[in-house]
N, C-alpha and C positions, 0 to 999 in steps of 0.2 A: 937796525931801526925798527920799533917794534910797529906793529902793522892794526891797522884800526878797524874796529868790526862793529859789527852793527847790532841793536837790542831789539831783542822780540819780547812784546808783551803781553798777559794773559788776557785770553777771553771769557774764558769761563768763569763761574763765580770764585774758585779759588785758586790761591797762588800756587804753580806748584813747585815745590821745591825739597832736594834732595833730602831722602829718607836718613841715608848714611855717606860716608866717604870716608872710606879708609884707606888710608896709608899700607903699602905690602909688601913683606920682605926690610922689615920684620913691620908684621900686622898691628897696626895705633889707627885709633881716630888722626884725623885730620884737622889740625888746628897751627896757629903760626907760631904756638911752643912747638910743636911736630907735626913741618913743613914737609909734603913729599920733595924730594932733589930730584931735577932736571933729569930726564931717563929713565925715569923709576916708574913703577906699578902703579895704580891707586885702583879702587874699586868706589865704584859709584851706585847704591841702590836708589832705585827712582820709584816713585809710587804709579799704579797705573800699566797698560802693556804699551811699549814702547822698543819692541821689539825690531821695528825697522828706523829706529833715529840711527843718524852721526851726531857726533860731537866736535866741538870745534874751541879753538881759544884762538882769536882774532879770524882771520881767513884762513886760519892752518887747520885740515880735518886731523882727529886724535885717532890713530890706530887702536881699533877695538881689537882687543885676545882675546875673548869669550862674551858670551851673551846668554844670562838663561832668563825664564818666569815663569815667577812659583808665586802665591800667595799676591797674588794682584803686585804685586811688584816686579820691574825690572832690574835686573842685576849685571851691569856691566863693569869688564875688566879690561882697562885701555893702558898704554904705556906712553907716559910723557915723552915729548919731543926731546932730544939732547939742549938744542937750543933753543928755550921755550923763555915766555916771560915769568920775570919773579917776583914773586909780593904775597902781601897776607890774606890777599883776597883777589886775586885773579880770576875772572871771568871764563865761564864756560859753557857755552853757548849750547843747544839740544835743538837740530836741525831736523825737520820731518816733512818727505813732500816738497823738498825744495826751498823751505820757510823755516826759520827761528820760529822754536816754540818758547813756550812761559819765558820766567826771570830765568836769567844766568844765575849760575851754582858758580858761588867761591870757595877757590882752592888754595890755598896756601900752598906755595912754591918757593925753594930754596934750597941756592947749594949748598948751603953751612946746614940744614935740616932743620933750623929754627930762625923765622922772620919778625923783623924788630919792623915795626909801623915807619916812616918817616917823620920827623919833627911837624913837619907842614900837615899831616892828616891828624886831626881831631879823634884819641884815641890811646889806648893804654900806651903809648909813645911814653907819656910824660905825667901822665896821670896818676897820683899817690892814692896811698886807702884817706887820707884828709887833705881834697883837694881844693883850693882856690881859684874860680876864674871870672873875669872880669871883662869886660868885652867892648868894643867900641863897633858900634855897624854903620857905615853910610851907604847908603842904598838909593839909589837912582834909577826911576821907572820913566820910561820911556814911553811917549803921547805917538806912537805908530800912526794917529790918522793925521797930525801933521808933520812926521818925522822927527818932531823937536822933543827936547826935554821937556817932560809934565812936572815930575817933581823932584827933589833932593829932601833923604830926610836922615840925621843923626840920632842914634838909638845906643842907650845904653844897656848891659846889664849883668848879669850875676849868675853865678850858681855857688853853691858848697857844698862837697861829696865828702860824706862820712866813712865811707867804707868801700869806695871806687868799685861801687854798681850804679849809683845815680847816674856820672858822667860818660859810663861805659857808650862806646856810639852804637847809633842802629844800625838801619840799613843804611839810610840815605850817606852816613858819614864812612862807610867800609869802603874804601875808595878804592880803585881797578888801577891797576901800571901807569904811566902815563902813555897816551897814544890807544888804548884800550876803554871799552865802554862798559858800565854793567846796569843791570831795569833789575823792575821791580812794578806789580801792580795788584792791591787790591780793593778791598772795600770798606768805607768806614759808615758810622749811624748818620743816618740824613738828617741836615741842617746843620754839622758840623761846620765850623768856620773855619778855613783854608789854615791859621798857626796849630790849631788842633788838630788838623791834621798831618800837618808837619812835626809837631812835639814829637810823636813813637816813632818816626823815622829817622830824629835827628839822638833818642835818648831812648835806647836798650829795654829799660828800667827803671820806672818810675818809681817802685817801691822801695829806692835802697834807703841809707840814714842821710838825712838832711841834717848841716851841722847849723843852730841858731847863732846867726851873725848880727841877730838885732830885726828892728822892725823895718829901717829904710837906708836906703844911702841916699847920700848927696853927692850931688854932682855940680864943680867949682871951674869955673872957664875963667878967672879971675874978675868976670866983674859982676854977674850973678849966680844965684845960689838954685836949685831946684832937688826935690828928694824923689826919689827911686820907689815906689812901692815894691813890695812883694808881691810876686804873681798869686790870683787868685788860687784857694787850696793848696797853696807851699809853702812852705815855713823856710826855705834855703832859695828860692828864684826869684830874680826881679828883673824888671824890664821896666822901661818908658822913652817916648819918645823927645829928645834931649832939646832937638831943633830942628821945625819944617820951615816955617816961610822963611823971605829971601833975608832979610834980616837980621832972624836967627845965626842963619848960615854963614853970612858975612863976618859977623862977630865970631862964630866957630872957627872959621879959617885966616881970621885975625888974628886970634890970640893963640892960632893953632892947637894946645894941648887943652885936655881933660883930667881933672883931677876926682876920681872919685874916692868918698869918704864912707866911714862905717867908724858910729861913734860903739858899736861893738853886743855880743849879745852871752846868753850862755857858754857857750862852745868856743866863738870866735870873736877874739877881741876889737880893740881899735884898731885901726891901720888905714895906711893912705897910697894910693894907688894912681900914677900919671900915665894916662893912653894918648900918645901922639895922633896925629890924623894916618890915616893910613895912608900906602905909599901908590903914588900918580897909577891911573888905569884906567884906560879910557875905552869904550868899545864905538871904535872907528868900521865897522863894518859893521852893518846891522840889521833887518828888513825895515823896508819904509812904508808898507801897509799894514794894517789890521789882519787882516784876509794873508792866511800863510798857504799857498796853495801847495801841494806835496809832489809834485809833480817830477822834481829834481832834486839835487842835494844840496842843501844853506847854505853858502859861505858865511862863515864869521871871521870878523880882526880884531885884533887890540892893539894896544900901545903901552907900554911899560915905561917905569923908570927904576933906577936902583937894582936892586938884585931883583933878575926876572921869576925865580921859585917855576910855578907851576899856575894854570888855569882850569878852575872845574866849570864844566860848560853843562846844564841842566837841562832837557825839557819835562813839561811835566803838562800832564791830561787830568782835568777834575770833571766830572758831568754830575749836576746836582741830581737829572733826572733818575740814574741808573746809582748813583751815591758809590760809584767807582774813581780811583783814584790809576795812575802810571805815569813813569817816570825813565828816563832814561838817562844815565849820569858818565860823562866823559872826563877824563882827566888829558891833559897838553901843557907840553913844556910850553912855559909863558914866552921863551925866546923864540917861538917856530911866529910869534904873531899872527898864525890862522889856524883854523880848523872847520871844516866842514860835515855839517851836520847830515849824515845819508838821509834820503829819504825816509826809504825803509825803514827806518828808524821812527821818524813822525809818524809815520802812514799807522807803524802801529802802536802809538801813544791816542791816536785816537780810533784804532780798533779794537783795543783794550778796553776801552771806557763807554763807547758812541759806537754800536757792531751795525746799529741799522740808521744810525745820522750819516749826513755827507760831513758836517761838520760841527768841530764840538771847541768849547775854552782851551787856554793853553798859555805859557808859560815858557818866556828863556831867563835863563840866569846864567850870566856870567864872573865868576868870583876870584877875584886874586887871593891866593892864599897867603898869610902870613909870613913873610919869611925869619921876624923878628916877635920874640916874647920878652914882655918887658915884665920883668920880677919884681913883686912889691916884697919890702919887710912885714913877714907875720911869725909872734912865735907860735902861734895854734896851729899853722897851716905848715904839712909837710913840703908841698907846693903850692907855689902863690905869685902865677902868671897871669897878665894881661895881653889881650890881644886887640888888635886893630886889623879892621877889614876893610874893604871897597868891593861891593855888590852893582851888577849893574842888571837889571829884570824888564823886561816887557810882556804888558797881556795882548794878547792875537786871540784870532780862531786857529785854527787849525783845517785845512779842508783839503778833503780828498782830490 
């Protein structure tokens, strides 16, 4: 069972994160076409003297073989555990002094020496050089100061990847084992709006080729009609919000499905695409104040139905003041129905962002992942999957 560990996040102005990571015997870069296998060597250069860290992946310390520095870097050579976790981006934590430092360094691990993403992670899994995706969000934030629901809202939208770099994932989407955590923290231009600054975490690359599918979609519940823009400065992303008040929403889980339309553009034709509601998910475990104090470690629960997949469990630190960003992202089989968020973990989402506040904004999300892609007919699109989500977010302080 793998073992859950906890994110440190940066304080300093920048992120640090690993120079190199090679693979040894025989000597490759490290990537999840060429994964190191369980027992094997890697070599990790770090920027900086760090001469007295450990390393860690979960609560297991990694046996360091050597250690040198030269050229303001560290150069460590550690040897993987036999029985370690395996994935394309497994977390490895840089302990110093007793504490988690920066973001965790992902390693690609595997015994076959080459690791395929899971269906359910958002990522070259499934991703063609001409990709289609289509998206269904309902999202559900939570009124913490009087426990209850504040809103419910249905969100559609789009992308189209010409050349499978647009869709390629960032950080935020490079997802850790299940039962393991991996951060991330740093700084974006002041007075950025909270999606902007989510866009580079959630998409690699914004420069790749956007394929024109036209100017709008529409979106058909069967008994009205609404269009889709394009996201401001893109020619392939749309988004809109499909149904918030109570209303809306009743009609949506009336007529249950979403049909969205594209009467078709340069690139990408017509085609017609049906997004079911996504599947039950409820988070029955939740905080019921504003005020998160850090004092202990969070229980959270859910409740599932149908095939349980997995659950990505978020927190996240924004301070307009310091115009710092951190995050800490867990993944948990959806059948365990809990997970417990460590302290140490919060404590330093907002010592990352707020180093002289007691207390700073903050952010839970909890997301059932897909475990169904529903494929529309396109001949222009190599792939041309929809998905369906259930989001469930609340805003807090966070305080020491």
């Amino acid at each position: 069972m793998p073992r859950r560990t906890g994110c440190a996040l940066l304080v300093a102005a920048a992120t640090l994160s690993a120079q190199s990571v090679v693979n040894l015997n025989p000597e490759t870069p490290n990537t999840p076409h060429h994964a190191a296998k369980p027992g094997s060597e890697i070599r990790i250069t770090l920027p900086g003297d760090h001469r007295k860290a450990r390393l860690s992946i979960g609560t297991e310390n990694l046996r360091i073989a050597a250690r040198t520095h030269q050229a303001g870097s560290t150069i460590l050579t550690l040897r993987l555990p036999n029985a370690v976790a395996e994935g394309c981006y497994v977390p490895v934590h840089i302990i110093e002094n007793g504490a988690p430092l920066p973001d965790s360094i992902p390693i690609a691990i595997s015994s076959t020496g080459a690791c395929r993403p899971p269906m359910y992670q958002f990522s070259n899994a499934w991703i063609t050089k001409r990709t289609g995706i289509v998206a269904r969000i309902q999202t559900t934030e939570w009124a913490l100061e009087t426990a209850g629901q504040q809103h419910t809202v249905d969100i559609a939208g789009a992308f189209f990847d010409g050349d499978a770099t647009l869709l390629r994932p960032g950080t935020l989407l490079r997802f850790p084992p299940p039962g393991y955590c991996a951060s991330r923290s740093g700084a974006y231009p002041p007075g950025t709006a909270r999606i902007d600054i989510l866009i580079p975490l959630l998409i690699d690359d914004l420069s790749g080729k956007e394929l024109d599918a036209g100017s709008t979609l529409a979106v058909d519940d069967g008994r009205y009609q609404m269009s889709i823009p394009q996201v401001i400065g893109r020619s392939a992303m749309f988004h809109r919000t499909v149904a918030s008040s109570q209303q809306q929403l009743s009609a949506l889980q009336t007529s249950g499905n979403l049909r969205v339309r594209a009467t078709g553009g340069r690139e990408v034709g017509p085609f017609a695409a049906t997004l079911p509601p996504p599947e039950p998910f409820d988070w029955t475990h939740r905080p019921t104040k504003p005020l998160l104090p850090l004092r202990r470690d969070i229980p959270l629960s859910w409740e599932t139905a149908g095939s349980p997949g997995v659950v990505l469990l978020a927190a996240m630190a924004i301070d307009a003041e310091t115009s710092r960003y951190s995050y800490c992202l867990c993944i948990a089989d959806a059948a365990a129905r809990r997970f417990a968020l460590p302290a140490p973990i919060l404590r330093s989402l907002l010592q990352a962002v707020s180093p002289n506040l007691r207390e700073t904004a903050g952010m839970l999300y909890l997301i059932h992942a897909p475990q169904t892609l529903h494929s529309f007919p396109s001949d222009h699109l190599e792939t041309a999957v929809g998905l369906s989500l259930q989001v469930h977010a609340a805003k807090l302080l966070l305080q020491r």
